[in-house]
C-alpha positions as protocol buffer text, in pm:
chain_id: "A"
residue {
  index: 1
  type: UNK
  ca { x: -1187 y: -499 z: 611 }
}
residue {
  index: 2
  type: UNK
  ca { x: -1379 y: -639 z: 935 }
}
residue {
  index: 3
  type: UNK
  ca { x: -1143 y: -698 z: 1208 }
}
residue {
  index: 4
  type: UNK
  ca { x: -1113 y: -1076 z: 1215 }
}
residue {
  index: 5
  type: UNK
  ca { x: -941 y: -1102 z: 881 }
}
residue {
  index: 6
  type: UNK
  ca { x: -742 y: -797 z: 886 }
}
residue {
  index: 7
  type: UNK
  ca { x: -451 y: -935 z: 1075 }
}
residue {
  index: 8
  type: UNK
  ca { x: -441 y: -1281 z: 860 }
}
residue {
  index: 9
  type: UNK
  ca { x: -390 y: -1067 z: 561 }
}
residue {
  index: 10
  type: UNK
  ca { x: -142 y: -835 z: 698 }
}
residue {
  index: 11
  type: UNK
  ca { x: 61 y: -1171 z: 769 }
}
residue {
  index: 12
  type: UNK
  ca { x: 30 y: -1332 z: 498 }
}
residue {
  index: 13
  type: UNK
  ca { x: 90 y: -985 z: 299 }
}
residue {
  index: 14
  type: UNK
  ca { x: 415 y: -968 z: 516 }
}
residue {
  index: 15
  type: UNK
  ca { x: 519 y: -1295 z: 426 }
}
residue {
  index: 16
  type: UNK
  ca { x: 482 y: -1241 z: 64 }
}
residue {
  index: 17
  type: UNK
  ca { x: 676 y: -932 z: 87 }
}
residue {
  index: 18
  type: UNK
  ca { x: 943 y: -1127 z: 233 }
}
residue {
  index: 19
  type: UNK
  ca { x: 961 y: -1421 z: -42 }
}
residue {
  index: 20
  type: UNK
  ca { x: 1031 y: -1098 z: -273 }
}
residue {
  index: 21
  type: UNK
  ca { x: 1234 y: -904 z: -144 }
}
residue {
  index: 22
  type: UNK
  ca { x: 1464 y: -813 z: -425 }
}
residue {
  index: 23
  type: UNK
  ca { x: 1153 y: -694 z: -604 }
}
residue {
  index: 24
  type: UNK
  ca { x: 1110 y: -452 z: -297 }
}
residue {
  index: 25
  type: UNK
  ca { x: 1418 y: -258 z: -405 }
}
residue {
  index: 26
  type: UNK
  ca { x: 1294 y: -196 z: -750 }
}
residue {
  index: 27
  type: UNK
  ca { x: 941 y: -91 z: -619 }
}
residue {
  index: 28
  type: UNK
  ca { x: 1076 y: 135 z: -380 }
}
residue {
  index: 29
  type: UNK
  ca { x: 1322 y: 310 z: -629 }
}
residue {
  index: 30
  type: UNK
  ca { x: 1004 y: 363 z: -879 }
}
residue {
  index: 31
  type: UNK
  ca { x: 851 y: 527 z: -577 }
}
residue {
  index: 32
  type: UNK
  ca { x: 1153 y: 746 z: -511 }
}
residue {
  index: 33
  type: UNK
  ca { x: 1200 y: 850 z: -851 }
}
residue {
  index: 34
  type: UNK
  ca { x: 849 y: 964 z: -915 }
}
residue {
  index: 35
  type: UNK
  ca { x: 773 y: 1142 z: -604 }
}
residue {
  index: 36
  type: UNK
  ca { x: 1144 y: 1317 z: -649 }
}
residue {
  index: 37
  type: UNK
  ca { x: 1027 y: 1396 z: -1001 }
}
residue {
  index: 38
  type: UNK
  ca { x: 670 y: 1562 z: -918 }
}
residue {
  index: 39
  type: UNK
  ca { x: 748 y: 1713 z: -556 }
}
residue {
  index: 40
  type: UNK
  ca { x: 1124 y: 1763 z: -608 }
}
residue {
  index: 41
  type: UNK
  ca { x: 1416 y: 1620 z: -420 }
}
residue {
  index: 42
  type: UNK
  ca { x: 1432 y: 1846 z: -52 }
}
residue {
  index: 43
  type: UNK
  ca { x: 1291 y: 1588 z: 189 }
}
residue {
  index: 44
  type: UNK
  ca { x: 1130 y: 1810 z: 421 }
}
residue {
  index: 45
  type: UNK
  ca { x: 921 y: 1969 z: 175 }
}
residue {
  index: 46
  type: UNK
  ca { x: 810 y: 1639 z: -3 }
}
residue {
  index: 47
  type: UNK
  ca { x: 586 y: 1423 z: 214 }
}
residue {
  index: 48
  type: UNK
  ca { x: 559 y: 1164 z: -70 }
}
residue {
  index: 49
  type: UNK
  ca { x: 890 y: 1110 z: -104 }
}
residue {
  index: 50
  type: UNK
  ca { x: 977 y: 1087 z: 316 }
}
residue {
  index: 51
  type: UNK
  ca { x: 750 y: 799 z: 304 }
}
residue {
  index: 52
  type: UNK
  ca { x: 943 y: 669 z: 8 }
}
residue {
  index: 53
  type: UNK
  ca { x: 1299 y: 726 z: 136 }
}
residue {
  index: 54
  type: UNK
  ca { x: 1075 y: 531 z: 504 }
}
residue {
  index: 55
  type: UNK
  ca { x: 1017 y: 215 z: 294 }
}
residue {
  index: 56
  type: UNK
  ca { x: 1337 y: 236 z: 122 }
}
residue {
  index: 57
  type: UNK
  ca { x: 1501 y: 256 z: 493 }
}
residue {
  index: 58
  type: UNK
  ca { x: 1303 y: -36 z: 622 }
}
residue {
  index: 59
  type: UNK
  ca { x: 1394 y: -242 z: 334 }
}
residue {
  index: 60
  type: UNK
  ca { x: 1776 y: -156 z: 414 }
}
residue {
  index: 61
  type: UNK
  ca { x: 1855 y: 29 z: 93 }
}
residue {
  index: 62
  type: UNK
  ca { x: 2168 y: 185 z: 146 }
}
residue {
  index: 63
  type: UNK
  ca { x: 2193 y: 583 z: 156 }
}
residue {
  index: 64
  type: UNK
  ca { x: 2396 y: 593 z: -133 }
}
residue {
  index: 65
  type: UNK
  ca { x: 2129 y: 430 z: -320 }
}
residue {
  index: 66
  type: UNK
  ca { x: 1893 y: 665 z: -194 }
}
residue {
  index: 67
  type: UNK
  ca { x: 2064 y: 942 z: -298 }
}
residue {
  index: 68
  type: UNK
  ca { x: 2121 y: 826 z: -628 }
}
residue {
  index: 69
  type: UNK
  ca { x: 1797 y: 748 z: -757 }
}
residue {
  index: 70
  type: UNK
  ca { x: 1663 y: 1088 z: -617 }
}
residue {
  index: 71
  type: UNK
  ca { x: 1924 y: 1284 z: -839 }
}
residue {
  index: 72
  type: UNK
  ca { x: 1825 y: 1058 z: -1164 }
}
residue {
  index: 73
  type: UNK
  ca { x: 1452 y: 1164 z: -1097 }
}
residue {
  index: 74
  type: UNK
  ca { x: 1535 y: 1560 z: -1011 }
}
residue {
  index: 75
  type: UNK
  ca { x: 1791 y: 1568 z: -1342 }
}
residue {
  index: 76
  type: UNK
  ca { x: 2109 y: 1576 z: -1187 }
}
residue {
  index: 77
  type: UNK
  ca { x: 2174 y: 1141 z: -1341 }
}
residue {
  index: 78
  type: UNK
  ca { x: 2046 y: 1051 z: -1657 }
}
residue {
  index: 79
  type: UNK
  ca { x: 1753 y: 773 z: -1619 }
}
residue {
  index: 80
  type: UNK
  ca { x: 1416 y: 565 z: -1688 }
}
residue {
  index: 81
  type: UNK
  ca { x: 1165 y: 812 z: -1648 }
}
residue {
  index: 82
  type: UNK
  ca { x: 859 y: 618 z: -1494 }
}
residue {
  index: 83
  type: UNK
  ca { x: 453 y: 691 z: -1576 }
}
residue {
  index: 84
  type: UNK
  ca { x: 204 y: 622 z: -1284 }
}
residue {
  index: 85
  type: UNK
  ca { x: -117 y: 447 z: -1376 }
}
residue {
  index: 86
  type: UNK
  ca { x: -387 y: 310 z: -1192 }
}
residue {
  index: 87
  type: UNK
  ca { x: -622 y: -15 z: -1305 }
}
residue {
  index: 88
  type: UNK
  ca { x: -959 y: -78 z: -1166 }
}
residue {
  index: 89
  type: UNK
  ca { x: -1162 y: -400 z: -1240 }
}
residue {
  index: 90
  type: UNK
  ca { x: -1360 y: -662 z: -988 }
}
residue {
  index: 91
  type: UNK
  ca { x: -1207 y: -1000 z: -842 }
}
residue {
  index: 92
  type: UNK
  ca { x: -1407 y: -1304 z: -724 }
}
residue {
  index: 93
  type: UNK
  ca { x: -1789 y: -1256 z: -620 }
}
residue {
  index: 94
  type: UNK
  ca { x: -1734 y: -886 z: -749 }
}
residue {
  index: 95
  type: UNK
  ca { x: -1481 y: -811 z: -532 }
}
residue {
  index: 96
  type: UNK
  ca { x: -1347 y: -450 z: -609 }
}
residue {
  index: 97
  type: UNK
  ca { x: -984 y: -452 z: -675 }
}
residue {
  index: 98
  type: UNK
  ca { x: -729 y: -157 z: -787 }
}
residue {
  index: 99
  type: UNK
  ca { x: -401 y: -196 z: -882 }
}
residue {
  index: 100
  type: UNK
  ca { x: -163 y: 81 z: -894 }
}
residue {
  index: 101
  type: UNK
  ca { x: 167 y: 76 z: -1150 }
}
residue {
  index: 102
  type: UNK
  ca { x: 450 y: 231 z: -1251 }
}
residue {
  index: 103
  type: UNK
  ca { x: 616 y: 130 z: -1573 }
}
residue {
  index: 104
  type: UNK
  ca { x: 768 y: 284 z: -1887 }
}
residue {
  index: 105
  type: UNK
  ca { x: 587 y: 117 z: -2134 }
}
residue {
  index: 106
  type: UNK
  ca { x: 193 y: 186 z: -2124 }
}
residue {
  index: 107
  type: UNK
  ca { x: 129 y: -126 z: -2323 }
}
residue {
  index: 108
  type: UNK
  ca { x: 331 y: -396 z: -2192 }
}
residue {
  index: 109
  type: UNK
  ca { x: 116 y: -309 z: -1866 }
}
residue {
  index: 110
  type: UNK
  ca { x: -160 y: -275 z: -1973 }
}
residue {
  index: 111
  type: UNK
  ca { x: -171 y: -609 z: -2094 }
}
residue {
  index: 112
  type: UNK
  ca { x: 17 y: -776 z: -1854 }
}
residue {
  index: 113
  type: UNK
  ca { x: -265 y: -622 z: -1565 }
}
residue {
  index: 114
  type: UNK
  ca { x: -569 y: -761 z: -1815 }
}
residue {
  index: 115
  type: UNK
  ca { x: -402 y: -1088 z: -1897 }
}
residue {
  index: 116
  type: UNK
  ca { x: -400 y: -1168 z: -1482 }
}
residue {
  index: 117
  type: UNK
  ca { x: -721 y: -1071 z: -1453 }
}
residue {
  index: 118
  type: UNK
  ca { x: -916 y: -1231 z: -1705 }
}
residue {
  index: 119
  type: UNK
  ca { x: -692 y: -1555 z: -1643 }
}
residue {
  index: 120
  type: UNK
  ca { x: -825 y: -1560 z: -1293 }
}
residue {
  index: 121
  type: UNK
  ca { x: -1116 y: -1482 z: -1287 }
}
residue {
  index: 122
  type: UNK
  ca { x: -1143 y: -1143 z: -1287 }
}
residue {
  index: 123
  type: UNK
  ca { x: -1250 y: -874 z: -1532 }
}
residue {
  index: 124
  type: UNK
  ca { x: -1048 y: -544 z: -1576 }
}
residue {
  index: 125
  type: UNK
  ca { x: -1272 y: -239 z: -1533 }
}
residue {
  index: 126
  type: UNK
  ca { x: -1282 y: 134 z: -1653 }
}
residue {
  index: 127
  type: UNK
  ca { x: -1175 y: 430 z: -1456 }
}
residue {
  index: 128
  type: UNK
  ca { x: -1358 y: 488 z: -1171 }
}
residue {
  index: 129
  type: UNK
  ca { x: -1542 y: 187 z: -1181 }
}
residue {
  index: 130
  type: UNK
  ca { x: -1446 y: 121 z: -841 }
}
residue {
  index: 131
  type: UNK
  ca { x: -1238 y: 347 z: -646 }
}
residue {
  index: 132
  type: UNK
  ca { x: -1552 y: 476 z: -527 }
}
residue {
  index: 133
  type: UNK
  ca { x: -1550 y: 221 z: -297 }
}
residue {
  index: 134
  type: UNK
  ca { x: -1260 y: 322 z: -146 }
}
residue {
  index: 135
  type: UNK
  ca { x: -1115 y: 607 z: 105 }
}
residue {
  index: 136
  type: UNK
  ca { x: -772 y: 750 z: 50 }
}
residue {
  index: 137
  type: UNK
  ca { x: -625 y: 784 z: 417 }
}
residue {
  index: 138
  type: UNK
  ca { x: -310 y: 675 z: 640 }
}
residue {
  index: 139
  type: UNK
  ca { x: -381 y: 341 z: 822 }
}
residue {
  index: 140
  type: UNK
  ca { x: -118 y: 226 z: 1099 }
}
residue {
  index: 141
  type: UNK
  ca { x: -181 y: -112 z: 1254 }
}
residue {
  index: 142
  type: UNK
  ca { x: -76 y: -285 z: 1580 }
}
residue {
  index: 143
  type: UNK
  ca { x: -18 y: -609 z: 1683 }
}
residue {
  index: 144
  type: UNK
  ca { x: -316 y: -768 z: 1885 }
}
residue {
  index: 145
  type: UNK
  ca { x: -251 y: -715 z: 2251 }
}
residue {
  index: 146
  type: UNK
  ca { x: -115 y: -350 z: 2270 }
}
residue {
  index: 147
  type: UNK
  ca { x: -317 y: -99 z: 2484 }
}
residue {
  index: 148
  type: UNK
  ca { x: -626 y: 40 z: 2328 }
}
residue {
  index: 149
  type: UNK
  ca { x: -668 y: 317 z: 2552 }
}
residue {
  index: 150
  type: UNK
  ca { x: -299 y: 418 z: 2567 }
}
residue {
  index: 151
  type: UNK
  ca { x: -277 y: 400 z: 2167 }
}
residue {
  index: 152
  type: UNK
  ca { x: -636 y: 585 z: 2110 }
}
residue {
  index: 153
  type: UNK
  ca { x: -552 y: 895 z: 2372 }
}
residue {
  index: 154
  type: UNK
  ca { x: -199 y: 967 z: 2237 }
}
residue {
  index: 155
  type: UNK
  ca { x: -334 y: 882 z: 1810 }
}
residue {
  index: 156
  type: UNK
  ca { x: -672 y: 1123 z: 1857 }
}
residue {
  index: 157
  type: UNK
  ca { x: -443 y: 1375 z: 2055 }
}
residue {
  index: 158
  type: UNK
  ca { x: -225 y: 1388 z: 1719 }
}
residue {
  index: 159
  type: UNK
  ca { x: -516 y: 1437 z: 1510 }
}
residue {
  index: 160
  type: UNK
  ca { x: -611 y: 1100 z: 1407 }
}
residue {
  index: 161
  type: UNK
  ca { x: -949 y: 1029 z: 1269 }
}
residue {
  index: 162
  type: UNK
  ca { x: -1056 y: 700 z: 1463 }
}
residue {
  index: 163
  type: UNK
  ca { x: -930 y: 456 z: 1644 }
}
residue {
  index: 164
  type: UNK
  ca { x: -1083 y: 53 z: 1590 }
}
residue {
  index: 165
  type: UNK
  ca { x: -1064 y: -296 z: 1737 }
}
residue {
  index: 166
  type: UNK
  ca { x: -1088 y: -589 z: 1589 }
}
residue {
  index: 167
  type: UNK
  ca { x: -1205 y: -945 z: 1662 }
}
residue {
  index: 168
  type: UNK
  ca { x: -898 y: -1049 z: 1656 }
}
residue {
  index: 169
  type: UNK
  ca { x: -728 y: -788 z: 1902 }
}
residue {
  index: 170
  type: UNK
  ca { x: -554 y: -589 z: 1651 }
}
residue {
  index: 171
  type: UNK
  ca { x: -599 y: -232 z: 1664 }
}
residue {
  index: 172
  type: UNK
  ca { x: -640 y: 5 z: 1364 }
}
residue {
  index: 173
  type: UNK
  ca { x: -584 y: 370 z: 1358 }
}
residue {
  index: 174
  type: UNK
  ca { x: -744 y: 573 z: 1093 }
}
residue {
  index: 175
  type: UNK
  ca { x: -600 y: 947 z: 983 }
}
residue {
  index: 176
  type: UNK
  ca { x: -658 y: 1183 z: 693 }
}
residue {
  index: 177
  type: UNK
  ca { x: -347 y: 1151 z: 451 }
}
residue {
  index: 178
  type: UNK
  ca { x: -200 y: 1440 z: 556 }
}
residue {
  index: 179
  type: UNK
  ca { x: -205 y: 1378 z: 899 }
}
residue {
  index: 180
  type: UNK
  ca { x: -64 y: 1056 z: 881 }
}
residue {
  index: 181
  type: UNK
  ca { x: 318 y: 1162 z: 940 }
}
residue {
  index: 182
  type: UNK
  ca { x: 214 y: 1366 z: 1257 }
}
residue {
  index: 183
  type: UNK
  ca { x: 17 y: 1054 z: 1399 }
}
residue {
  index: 184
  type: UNK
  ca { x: 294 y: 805 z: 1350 }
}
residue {
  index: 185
  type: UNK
  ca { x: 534 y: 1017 z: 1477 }
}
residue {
  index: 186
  type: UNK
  ca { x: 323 y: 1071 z: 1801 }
}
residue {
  index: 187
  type: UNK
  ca { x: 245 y: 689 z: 1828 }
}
residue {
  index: 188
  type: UNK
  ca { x: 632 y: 597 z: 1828 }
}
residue {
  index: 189
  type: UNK
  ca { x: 768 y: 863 z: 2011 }
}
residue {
  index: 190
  type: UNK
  ca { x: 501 y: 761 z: 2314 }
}
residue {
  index: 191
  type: UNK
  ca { x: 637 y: 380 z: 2214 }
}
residue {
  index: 192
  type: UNK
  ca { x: 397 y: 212 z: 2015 }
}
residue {
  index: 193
  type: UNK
  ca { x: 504 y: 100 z: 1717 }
}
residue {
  index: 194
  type: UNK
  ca { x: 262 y: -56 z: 1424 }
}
residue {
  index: 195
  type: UNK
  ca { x: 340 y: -348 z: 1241 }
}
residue {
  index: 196
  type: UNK
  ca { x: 171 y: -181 z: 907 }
}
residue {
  index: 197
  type: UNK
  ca { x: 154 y: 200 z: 841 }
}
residue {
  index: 198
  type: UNK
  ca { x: 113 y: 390 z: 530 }
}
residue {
  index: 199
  type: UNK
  ca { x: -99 y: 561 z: 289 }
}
residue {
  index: 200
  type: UNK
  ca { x: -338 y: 340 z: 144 }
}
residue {
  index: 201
  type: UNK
  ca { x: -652 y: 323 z: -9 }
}
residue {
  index: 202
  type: UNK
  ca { x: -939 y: 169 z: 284 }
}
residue {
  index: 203
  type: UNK
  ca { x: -1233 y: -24 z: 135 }
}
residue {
  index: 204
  type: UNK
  ca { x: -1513 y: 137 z: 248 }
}
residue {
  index: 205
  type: UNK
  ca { x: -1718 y: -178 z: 250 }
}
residue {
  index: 206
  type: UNK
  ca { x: -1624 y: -585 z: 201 }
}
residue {
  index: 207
  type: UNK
  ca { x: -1696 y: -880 z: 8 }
}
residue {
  index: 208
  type: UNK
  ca { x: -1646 y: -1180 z: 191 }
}
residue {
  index: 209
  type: UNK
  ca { x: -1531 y: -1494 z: 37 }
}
residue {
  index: 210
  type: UNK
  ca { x: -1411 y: -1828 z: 157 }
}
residue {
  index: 211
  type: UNK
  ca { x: -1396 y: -2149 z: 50 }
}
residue {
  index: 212
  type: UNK
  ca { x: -1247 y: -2148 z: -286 }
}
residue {
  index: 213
  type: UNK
  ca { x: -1352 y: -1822 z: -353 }
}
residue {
  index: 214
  type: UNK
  ca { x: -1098 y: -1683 z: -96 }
}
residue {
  index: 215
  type: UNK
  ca { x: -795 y: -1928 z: -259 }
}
residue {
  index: 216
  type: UNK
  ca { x: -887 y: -1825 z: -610 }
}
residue {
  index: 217
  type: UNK
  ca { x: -902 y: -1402 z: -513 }
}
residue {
  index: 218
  type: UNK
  ca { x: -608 y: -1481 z: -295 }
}
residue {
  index: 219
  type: UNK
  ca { x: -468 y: -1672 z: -603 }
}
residue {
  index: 220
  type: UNK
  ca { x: -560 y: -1340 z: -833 }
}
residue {
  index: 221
  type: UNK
  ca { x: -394 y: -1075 z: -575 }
}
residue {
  index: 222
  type: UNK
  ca { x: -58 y: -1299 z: -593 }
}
residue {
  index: 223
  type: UNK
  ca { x: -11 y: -1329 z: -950 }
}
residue {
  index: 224
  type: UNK
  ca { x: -49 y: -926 z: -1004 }
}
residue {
  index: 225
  type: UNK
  ca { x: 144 y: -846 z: -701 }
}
residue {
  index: 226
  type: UNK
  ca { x: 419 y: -1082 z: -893 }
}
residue {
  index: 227
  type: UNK
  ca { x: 391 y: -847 z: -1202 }
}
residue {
  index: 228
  type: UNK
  ca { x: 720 y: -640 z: -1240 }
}
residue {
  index: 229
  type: UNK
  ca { x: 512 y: -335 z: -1270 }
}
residue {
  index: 230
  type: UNK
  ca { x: 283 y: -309 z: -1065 }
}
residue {
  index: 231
  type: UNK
  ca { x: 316 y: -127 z: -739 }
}
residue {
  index: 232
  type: UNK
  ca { x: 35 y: -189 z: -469 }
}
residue {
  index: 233
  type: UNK
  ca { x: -270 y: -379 z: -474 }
}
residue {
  index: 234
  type: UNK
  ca { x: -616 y: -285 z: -285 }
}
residue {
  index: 235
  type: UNK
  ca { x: -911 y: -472 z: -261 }
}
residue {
  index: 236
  type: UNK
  ca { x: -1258 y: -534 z: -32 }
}
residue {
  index: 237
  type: UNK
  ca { x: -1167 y: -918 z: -32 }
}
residue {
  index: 238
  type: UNK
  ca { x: -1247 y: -1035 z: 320 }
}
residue {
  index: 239
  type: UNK
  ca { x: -1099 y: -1387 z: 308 }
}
């Protein structure tokens, strides 16, 4: 997303997160639970689930939590097993959006996802329709007025990809998905830390909207981000 939106949204993003914040907890324990169940439960030899047991730790989850849901997903507790799916489809003005869920019932979902989109005004796409547009990398953000230089010599000496400004000051630093843990662990040990950082999925390109375009996608985002499924939204929205 350019640079002079990309802060707005991480605000108001953070701000939504923090109206729901009980509905962090069960995100976070889907997360757990299927990255314990694919890559196992030893934390140094699961990347997915590190970041998962990072969120759960940010969101104050106690260990004992923790601990829990990883032995429910690894066998050792009986529990919900969880199926990942991904939905693509396009917002306002053709904005691409994908929405990524975990649930254990296909067609509650499913129909939940379409309903929100269609009532919207969006349209729910096929696989691959979009994603395209997209780049799977790790994306840490910092707050506008942190050093550029400082922040670009010790990211690109950790391996990250690139390093950008925005209009608004914030600066954005881009690494492949694997090299994401090495970056951020760099960036705070030298001091710096982001106010965003994760795995994501980057729009390669934007749409921008404003107006009522931009309250209507905004409007769209908001209602599937407030479905009990669904995980993490990405879009090319510029608003």
């Amino acid at each position: 997303m350019a640079g002079h939106s990309k802060w707005a949204n991480i605000q108001h993003r953070k701000g939504r997160q923090d109206e729901k914040r009980g509905k962090i907890w069960t995100r976070v324990i889907r997360e757990i639970m299927v990255a314990a169940r694919t890559g196992g439960g030893d934390l140094n030899a699961n990347p997915r689930l590190r970041l998962a047991v990072d969120k759960a730790k940010a969101a104050n989850m106690p260990a004992d939590t923790i601990k829990r849901n990883i032995d429910k997903a690894t066998g050792n507790l009986e529990g919900v097993s969880y199926e990942e799916i991904r939905y693509e489809g396009y917002g306002i003005g053709g904005a691409a959006v994908i929405v990524d869920t975990m649930t254990d019932n296909k067609v509650r979902t499913v129909a939940e996802v379409r309903h929100a989109f269609s009532k919207y005004g969006g349209n729910l796409g096929t696989e691959g329709s979009v994603s395209f547009q997209f780049k799977h990398c790790g994306q840490l953000i910092f707050a506008p007025g942190a050093s550029e230089d400082q922040i670009m010599e010790v990211a690109l000496e950790a391996g990250a990809d690139d390093v950008l400004t925005g209009e608004d000051g914030s600066i954005e630093v881009l690494t492949a998905a694997a090299d994401f843990e090495a970056v951020r662990n760099a960036l705070q040990a030298a001091g710096w830390q982001p106010e965003l950082a994760e795995v994501t999925l980057r729009p390669e390109n934007s749409v921008e909207l404003s107006g009522d375009d931009a309250l209507r996608m905004q409007k769209l985002v908001d209602v599937l981000e407030d479905l009990d499924d669904v995980q993490e939204i990405y879009h090319n929205a510029e608003l």
